[in-house]
Biopython code that builds the backbone (N, CA, C, O; Angstrom):
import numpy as np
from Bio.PDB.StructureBuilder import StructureBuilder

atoms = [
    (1, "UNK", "N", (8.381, -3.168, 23.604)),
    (1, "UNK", "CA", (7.412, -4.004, 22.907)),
    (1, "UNK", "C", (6.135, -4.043, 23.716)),
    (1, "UNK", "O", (6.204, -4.355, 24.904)),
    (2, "UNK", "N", (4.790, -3.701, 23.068)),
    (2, "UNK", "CA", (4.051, -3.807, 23.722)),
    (2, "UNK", "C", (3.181, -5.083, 23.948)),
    (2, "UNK", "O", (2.932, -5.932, 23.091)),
    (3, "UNK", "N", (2.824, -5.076, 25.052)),
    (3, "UNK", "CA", (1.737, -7.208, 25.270)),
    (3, "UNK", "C", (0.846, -7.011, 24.582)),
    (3, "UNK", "O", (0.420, -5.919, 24.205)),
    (4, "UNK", "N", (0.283, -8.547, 24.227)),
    (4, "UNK", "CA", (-1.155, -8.305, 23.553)),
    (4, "UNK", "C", (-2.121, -8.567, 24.124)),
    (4, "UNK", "O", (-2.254, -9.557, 24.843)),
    (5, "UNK", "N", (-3.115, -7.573, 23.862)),
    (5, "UNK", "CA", (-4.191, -7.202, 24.360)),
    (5, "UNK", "C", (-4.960, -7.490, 23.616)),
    (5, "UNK", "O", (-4.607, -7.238, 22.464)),
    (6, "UNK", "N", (-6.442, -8.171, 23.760)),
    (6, "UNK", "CA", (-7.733, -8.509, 23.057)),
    (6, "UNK", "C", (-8.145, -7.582, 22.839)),
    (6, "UNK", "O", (-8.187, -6.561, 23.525)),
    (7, "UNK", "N", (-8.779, -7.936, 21.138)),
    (7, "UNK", "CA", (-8.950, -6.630, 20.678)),
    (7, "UNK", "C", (-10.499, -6.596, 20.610)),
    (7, "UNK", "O", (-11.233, -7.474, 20.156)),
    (8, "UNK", "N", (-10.919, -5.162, 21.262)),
    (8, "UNK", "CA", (-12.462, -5.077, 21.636)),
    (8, "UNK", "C", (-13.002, -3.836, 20.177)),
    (8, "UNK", "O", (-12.292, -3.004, 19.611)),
    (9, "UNK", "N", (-14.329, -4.128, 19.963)),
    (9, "UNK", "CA", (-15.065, -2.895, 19.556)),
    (9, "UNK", "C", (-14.630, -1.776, 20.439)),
    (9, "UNK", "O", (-14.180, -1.781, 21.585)),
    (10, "UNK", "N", (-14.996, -0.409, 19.241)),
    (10, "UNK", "CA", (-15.075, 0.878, 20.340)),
    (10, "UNK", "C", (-15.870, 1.570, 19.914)),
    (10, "UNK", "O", (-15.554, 1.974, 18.795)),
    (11, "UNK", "N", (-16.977, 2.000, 20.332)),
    (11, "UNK", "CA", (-17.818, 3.365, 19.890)),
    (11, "UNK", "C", (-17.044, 5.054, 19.008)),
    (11, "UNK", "O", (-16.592, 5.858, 19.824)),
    (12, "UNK", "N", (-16.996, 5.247, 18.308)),
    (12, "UNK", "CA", (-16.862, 6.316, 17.723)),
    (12, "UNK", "C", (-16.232, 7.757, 18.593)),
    (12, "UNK", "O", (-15.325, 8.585, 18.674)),
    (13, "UNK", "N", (-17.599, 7.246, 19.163)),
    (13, "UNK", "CA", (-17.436, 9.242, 20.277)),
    (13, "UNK", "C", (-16.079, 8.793, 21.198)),
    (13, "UNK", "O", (-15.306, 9.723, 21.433)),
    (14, "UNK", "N", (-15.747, 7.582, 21.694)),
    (14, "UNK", "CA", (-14.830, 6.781, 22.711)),
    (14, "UNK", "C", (-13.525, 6.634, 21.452)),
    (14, "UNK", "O", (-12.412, 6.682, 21.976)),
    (15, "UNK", "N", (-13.503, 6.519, 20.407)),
    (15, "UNK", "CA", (-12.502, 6.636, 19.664)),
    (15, "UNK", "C", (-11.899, 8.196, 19.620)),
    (15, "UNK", "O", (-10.704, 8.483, 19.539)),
    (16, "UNK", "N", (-12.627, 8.803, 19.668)),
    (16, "UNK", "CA", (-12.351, 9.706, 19.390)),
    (16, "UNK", "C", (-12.051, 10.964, 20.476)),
    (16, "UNK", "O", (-11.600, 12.094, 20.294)),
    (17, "UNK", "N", (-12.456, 10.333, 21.554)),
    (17, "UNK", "CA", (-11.739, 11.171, 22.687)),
    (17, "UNK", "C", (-10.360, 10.364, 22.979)),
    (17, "UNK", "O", (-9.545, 10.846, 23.765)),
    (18, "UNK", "N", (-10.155, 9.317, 22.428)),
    (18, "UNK", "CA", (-8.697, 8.376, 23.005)),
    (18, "UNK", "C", (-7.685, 9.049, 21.614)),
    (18, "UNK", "O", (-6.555, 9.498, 21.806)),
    (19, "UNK", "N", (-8.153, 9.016, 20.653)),
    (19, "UNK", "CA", (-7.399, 9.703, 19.433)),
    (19, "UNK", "C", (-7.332, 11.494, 19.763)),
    (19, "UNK", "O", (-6.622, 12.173, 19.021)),
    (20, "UNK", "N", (-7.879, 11.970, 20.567)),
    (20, "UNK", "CA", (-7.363, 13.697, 20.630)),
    (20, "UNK", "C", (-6.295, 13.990, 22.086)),
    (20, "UNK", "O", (-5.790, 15.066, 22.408)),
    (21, "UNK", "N", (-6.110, 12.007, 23.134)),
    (21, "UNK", "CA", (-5.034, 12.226, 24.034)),
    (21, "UNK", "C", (-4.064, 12.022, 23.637)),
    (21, "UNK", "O", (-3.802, 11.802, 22.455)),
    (22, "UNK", "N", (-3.149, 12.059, 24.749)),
    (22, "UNK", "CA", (-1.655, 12.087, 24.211)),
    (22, "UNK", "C", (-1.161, 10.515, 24.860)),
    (22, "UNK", "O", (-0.053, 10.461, 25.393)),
    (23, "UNK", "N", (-1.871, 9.476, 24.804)),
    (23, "UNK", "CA", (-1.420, 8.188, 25.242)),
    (23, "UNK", "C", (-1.311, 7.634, 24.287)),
    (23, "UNK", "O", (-2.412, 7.413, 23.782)),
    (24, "UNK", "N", (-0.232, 7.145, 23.551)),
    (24, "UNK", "CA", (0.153, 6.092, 22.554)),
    (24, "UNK", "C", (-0.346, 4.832, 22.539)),
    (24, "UNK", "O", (-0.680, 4.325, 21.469)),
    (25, "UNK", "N", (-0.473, 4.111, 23.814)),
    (25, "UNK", "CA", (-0.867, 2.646, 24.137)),
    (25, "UNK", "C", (-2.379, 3.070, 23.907)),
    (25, "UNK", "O", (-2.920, 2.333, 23.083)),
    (26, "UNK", "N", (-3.062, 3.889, 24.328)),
    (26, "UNK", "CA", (-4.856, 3.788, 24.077)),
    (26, "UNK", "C", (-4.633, 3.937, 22.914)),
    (26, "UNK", "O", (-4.855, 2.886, 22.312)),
    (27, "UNK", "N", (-4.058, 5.299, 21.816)),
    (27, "UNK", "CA", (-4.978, 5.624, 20.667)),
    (27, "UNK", "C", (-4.166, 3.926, 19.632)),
    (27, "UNK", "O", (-4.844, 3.682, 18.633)),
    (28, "UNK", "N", (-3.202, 3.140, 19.783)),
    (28, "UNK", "CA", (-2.879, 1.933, 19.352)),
    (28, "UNK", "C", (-4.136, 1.275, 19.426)),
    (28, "UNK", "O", (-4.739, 0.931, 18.409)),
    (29, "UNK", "N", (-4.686, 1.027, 20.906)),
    (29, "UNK", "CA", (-5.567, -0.358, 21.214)),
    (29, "UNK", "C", (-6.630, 0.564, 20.026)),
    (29, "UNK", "O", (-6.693, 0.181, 18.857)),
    (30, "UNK", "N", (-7.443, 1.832, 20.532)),
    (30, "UNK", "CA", (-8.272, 2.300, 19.606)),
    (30, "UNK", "C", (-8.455, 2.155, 18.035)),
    (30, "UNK", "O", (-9.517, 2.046, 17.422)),
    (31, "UNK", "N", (-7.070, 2.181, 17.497)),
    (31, "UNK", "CA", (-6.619, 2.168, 16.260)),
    (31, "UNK", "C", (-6.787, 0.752, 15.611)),
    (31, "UNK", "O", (-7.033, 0.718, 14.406)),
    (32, "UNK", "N", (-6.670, -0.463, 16.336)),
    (32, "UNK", "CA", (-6.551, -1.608, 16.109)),
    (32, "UNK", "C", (-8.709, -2.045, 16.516)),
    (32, "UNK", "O", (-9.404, -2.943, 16.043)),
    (33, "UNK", "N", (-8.961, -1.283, 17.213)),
    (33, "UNK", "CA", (-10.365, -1.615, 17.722)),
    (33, "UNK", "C", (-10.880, -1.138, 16.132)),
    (33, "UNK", "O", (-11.300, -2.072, 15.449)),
    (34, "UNK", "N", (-10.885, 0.429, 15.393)),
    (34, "UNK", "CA", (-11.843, 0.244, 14.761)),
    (34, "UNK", "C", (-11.323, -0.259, 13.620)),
    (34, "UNK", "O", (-12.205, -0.775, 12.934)),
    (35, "UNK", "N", (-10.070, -0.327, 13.063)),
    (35, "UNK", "CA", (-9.832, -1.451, 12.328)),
    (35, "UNK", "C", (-10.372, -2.549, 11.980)),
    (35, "UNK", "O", (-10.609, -2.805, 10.800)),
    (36, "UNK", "N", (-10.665, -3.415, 13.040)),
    (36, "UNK", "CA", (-11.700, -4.599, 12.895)),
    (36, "UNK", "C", (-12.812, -5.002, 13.227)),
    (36, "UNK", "O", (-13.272, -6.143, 13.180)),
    (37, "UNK", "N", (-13.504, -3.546, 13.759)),
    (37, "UNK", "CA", (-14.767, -3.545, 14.024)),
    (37, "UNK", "C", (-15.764, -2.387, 13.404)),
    (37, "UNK", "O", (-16.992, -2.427, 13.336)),
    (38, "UNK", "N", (-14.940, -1.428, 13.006)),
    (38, "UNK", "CA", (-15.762, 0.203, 12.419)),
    (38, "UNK", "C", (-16.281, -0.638, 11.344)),
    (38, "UNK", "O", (-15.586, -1.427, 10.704)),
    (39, "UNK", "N", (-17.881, -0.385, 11.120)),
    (39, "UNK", "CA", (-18.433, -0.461, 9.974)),
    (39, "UNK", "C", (-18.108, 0.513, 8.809)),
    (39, "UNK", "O", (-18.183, 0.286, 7.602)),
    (40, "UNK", "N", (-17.657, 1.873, 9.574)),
    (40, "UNK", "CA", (-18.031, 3.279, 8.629)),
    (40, "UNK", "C", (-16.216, 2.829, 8.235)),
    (40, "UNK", "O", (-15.429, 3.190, 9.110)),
    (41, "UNK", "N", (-15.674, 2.187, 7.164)),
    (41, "UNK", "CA", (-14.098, 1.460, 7.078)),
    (41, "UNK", "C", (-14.108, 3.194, 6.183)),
    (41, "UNK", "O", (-13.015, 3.415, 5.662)),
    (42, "UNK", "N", (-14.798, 3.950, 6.049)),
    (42, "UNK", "CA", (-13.675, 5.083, 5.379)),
    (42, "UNK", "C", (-13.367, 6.183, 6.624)),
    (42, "UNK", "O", (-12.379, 6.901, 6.474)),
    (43, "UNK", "N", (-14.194, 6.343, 7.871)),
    (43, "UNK", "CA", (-14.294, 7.183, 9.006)),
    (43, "UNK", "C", (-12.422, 6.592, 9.530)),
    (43, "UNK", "O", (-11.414, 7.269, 9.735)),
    (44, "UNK", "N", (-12.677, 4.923, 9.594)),
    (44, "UNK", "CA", (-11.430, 3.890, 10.375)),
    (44, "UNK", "C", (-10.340, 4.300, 9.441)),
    (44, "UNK", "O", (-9.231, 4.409, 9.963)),
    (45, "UNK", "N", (-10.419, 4.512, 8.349)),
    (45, "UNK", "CA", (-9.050, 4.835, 7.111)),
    (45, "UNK", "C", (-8.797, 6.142, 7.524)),
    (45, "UNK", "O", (-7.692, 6.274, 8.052)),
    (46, "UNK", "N", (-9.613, 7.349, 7.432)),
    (46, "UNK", "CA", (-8.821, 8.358, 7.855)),
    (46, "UNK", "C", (-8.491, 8.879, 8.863)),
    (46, "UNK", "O", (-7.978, 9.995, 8.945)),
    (47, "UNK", "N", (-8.855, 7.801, 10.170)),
    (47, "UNK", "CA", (-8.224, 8.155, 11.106)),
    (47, "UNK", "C", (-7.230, 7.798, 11.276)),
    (47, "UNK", "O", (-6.391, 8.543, 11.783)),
    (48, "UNK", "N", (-6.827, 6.009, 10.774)),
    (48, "UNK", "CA", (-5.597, 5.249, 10.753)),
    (48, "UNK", "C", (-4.238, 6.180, 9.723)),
    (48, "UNK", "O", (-3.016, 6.166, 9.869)),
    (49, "UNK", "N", (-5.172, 6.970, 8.631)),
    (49, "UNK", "CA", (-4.191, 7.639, 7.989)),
    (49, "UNK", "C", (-3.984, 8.793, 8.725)),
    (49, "UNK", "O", (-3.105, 9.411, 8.124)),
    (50, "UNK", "N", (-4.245, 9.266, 9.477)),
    (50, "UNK", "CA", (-3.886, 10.190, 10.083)),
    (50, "UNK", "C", (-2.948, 10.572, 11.343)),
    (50, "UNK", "O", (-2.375, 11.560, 11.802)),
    (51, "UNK", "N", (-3.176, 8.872, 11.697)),
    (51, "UNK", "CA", (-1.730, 8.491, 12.640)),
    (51, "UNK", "C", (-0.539, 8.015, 11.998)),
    (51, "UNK", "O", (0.374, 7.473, 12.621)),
    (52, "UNK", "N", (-0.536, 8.219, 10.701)),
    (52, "UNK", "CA", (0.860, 7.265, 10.142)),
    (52, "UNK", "C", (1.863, 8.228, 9.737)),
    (52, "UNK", "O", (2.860, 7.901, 9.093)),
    (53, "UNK", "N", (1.628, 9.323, 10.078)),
    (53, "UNK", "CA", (2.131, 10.725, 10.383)),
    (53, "UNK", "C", (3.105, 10.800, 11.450)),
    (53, "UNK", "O", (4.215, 11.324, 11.358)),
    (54, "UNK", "N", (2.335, 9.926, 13.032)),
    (54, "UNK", "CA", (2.622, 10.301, 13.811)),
    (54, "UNK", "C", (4.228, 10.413, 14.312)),
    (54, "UNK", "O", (4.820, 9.560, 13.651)),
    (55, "UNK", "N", (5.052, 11.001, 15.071)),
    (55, "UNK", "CA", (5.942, 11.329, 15.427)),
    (55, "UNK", "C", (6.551, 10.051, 16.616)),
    (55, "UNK", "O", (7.697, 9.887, 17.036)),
    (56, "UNK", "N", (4.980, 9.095, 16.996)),
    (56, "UNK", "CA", (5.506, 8.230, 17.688)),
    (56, "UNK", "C", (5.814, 6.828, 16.739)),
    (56, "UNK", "O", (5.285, 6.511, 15.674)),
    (57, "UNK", "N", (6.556, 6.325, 17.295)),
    (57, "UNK", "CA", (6.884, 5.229, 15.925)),
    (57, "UNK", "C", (6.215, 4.254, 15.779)),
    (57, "UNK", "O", (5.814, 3.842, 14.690)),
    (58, "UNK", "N", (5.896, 3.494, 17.419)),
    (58, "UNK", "CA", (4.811, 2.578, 17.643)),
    (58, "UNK", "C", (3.421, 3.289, 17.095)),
    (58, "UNK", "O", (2.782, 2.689, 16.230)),
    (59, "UNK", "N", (3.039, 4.315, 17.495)),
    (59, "UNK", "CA", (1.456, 4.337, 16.845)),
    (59, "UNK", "C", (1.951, 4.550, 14.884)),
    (59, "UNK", "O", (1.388, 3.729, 14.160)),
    (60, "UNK", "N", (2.538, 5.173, 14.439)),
    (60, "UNK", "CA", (2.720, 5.090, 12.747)),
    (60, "UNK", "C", (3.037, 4.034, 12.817)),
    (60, "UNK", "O", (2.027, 3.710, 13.441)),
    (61, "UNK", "N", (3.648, 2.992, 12.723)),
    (61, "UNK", "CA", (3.929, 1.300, 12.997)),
    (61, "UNK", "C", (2.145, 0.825, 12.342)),
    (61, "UNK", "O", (1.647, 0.546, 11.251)),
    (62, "UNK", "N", (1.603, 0.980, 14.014)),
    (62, "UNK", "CA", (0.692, 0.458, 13.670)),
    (62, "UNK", "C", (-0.674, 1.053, 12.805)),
    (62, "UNK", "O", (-1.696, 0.378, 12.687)),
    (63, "UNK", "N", (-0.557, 2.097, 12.363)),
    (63, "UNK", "CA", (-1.300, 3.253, 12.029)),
    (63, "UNK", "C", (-1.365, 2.215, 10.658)),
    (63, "UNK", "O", (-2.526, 2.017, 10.302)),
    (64, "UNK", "N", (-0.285, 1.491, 9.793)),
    (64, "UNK", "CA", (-0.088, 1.342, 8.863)),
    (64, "UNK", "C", (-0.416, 0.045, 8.683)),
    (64, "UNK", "O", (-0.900, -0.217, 7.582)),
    (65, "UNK", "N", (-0.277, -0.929, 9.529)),
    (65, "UNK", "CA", (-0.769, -2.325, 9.949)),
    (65, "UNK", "C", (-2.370, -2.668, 9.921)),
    (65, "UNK", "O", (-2.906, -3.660, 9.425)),
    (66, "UNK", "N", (-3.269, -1.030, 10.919)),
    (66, "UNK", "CA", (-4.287, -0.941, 10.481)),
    (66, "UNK", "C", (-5.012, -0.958, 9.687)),
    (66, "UNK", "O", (-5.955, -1.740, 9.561)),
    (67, "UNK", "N", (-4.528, 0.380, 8.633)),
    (67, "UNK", "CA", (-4.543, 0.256, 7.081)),
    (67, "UNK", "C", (-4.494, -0.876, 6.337)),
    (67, "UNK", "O", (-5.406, -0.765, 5.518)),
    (68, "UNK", "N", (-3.859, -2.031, 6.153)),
    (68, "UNK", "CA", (-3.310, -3.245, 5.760)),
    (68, "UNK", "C", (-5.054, -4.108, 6.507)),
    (68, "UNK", "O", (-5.928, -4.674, 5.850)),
    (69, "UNK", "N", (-5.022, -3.970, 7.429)),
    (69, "UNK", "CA", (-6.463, -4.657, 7.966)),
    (69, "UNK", "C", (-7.706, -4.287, 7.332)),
    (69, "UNK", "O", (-8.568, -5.102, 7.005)),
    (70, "UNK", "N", (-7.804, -2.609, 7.107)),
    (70, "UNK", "CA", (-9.288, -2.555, 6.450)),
    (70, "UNK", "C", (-8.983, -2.892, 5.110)),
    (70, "UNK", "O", (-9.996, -3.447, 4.686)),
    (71, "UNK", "N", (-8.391, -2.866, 4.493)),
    (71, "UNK", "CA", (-8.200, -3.441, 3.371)),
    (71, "UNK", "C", (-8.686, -4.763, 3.365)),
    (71, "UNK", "O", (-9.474, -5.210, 2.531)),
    (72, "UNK", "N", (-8.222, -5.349, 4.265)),
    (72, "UNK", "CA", (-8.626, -7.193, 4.228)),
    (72, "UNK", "C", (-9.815, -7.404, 4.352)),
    (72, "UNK", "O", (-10.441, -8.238, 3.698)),
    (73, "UNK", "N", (-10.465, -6.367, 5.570)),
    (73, "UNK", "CA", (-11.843, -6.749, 6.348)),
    (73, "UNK", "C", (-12.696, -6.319, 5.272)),
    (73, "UNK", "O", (-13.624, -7.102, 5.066)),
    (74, "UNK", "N", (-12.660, -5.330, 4.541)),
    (74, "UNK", "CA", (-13.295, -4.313, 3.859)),
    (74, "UNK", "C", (-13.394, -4.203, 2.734)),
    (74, "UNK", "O", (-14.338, -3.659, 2.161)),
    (75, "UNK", "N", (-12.024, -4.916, 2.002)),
    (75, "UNK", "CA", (-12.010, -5.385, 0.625)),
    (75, "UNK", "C", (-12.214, -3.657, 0.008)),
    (75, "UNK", "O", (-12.860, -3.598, -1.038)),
    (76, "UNK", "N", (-11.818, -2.571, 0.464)),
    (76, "UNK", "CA", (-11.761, -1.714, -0.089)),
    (76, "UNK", "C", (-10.625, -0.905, 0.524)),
    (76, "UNK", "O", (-9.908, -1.516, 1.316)),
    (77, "UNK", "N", (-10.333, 0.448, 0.267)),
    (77, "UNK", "CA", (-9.048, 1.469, 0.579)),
    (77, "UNK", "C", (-8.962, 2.488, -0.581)),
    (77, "UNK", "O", (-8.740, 2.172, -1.750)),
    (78, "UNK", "N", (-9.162, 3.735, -0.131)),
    (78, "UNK", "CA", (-9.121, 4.682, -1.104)),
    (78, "UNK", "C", (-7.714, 4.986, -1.616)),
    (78, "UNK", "O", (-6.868, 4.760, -0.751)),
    (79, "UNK", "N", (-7.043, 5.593, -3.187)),
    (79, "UNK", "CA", (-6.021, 5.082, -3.169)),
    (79, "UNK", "C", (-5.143, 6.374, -2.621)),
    (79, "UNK", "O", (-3.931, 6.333, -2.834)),
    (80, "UNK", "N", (-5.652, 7.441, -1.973)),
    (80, "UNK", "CA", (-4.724, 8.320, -0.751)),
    (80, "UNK", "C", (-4.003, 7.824, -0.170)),
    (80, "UNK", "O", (-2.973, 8.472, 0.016)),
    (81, "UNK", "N", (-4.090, 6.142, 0.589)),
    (81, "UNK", "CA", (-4.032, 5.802, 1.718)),
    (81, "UNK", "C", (-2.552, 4.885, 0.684)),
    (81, "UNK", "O", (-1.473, 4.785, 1.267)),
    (82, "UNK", "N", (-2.689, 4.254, -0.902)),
    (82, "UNK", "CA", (-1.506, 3.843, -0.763)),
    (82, "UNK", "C", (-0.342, 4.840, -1.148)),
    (82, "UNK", "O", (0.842, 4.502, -1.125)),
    (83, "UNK", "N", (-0.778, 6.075, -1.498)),
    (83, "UNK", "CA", (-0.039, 7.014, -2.120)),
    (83, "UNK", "C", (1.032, 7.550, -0.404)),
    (83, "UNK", "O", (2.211, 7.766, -0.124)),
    (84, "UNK", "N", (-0.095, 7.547, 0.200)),
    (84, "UNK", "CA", (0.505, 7.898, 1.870)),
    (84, "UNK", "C", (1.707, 6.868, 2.046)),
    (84, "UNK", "O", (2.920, 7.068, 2.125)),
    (85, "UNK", "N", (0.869, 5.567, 2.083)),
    (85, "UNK", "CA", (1.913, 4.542, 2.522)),
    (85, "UNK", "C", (3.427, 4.327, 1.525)),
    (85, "UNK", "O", (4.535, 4.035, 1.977)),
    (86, "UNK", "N", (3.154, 4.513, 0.415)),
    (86, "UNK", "CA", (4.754, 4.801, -0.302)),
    (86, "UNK", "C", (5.440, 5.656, -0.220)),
    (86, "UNK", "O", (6.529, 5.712, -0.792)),
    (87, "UNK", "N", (4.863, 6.726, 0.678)),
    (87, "UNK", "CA", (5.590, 7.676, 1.163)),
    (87, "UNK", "C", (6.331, 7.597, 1.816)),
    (87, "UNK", "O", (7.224, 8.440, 1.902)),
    (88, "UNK", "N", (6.249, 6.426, 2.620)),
    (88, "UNK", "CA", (6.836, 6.009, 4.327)),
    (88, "UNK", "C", (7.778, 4.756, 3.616)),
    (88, "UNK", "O", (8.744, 4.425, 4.303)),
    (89, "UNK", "N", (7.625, 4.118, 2.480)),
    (89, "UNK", "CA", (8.872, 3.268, 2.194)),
    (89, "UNK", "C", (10.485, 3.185, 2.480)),
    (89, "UNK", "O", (11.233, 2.207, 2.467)),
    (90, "UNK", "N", (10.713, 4.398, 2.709)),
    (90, "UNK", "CA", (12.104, 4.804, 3.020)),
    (90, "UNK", "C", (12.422, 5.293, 4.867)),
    (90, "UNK", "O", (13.371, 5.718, 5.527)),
    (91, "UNK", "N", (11.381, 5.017, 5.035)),
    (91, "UNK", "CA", (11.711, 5.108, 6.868)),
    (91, "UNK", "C", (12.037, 3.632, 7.371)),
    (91, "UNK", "O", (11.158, 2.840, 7.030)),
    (92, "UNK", "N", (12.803, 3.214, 7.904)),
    (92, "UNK", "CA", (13.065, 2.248, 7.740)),
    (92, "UNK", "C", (12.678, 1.984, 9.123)),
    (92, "UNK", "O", (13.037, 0.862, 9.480)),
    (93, "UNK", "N", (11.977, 2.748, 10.138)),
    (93, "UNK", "CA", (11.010, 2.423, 11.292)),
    (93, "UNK", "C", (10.109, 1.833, 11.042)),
    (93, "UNK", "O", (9.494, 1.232, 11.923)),
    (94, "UNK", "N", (9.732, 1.815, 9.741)),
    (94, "UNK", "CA", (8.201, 1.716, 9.459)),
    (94, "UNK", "C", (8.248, 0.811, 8.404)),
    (94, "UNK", "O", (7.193, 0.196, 8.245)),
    (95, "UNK", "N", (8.888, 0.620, 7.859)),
    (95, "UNK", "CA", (9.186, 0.382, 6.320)),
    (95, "UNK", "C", (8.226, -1.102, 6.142)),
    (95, "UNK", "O", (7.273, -1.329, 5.397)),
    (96, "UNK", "N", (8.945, -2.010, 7.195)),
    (96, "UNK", "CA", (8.152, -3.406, 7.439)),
    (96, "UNK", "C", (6.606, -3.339, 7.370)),
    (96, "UNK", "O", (5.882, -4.099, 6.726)),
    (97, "UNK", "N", (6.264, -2.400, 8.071)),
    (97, "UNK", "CA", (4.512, -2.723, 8.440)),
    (97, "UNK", "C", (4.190, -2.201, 7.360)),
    (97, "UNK", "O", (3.499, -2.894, 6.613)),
    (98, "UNK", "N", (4.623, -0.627, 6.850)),
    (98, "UNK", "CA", (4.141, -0.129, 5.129)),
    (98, "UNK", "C", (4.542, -1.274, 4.526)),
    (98, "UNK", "O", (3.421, -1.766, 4.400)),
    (99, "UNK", "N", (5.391, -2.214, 3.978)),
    (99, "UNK", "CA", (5.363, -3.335, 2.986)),
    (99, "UNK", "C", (4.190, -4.097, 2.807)),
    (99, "UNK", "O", (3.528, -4.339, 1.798)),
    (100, "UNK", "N", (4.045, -4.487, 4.202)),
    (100, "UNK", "CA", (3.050, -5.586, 4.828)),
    (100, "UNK", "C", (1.466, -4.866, 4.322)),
    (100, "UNK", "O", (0.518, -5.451, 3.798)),
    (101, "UNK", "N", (1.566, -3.743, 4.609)),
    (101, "UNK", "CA", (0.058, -2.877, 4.585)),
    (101, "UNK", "C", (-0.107, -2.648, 2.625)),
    (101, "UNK", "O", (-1.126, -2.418, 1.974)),
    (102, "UNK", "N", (0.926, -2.778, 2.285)),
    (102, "UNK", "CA", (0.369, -2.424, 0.312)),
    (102, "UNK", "C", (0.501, -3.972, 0.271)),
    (102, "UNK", "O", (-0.620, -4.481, 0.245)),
    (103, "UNK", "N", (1.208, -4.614, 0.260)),
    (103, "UNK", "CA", (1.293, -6.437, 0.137)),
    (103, "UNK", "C", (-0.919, -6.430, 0.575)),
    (103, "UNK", "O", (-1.676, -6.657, -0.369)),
    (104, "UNK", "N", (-1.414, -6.201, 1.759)),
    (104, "UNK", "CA", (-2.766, -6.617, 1.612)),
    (104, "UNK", "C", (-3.622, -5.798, 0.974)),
    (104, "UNK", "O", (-4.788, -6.144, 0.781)),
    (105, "UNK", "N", (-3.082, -4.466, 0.523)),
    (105, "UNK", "CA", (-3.922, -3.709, 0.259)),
    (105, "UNK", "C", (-4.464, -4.082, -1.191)),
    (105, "UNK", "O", (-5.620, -3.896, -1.569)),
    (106, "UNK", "N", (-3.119, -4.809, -2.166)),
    (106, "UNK", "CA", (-3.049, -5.425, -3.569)),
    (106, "UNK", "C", (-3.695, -6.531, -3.309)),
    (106, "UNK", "O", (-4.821, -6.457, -3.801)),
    (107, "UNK", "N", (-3.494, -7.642, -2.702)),
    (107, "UNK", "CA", (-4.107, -9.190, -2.064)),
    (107, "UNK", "C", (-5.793, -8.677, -2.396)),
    (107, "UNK", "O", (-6.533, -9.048, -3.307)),
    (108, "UNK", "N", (-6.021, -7.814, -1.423)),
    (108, "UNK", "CA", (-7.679, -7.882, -0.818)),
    (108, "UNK", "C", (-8.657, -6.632, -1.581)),
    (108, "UNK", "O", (-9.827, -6.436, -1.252)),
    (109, "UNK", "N", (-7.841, -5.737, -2.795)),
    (109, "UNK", "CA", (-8.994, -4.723, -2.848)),
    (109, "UNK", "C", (-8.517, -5.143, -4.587)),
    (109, "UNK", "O", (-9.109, -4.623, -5.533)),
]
sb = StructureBuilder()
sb.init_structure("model")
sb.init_model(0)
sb.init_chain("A")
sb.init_seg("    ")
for serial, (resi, resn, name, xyz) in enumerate(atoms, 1):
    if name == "N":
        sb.init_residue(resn, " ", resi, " ")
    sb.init_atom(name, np.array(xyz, "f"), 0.0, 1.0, " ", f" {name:<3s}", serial, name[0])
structure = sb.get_structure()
């Protein structure tokens, strides 16, 4: 389980060198940074959709939690992102945070 950490802005170019390493705990904090701070919320969607792929369980976990956030912050979500997330209904790693992430995606867009 990971601690919680305050969640900061991140610059783009700094997102995006933490999203091409192989550290799970940065590209998370990253993932959760532009979540609630990226103005550009479709740049923050396809990067968040692009970790919900991932092979690690904690970053798809939260890859999908993210998703569920720009939705709220953003009041928008293209509908790729819920077609993705019903994809993942049957992983039952994930299954919770995908519920949670279409539950706001219906709520807020």
């Amino acid at each position: 389980m990971r601690k919680y950490t305050e969640v900061v802005p991140i610059a783009k170019s700094e997102a995006e060198q933490i999203f091409a390493s192989d550290q799970a705990d940065n590209i998370c904090d990253a993932m959760v940074g532009i979540a609630f701070f990226e103005q550009d919320w479709k740049w923050a969607q396809d990067k968040c959709l692009s970790f919900l792929e991932s092979t690690n369980t904690d970053v798809s976990r939260l890859a999908a939690t993210c998703l569920g956030h720009i939705a709220r912050i953003h009041h928008k979500i293209e509908k790729k992102v819920i077609a993705a997330l019903r994809s993942r209904l049957n992983d039952a790693n994930i299954a919770g945070q995908v519920e949670d992430a279409l539950d706001d995606i219906e709520q807020f867009t």
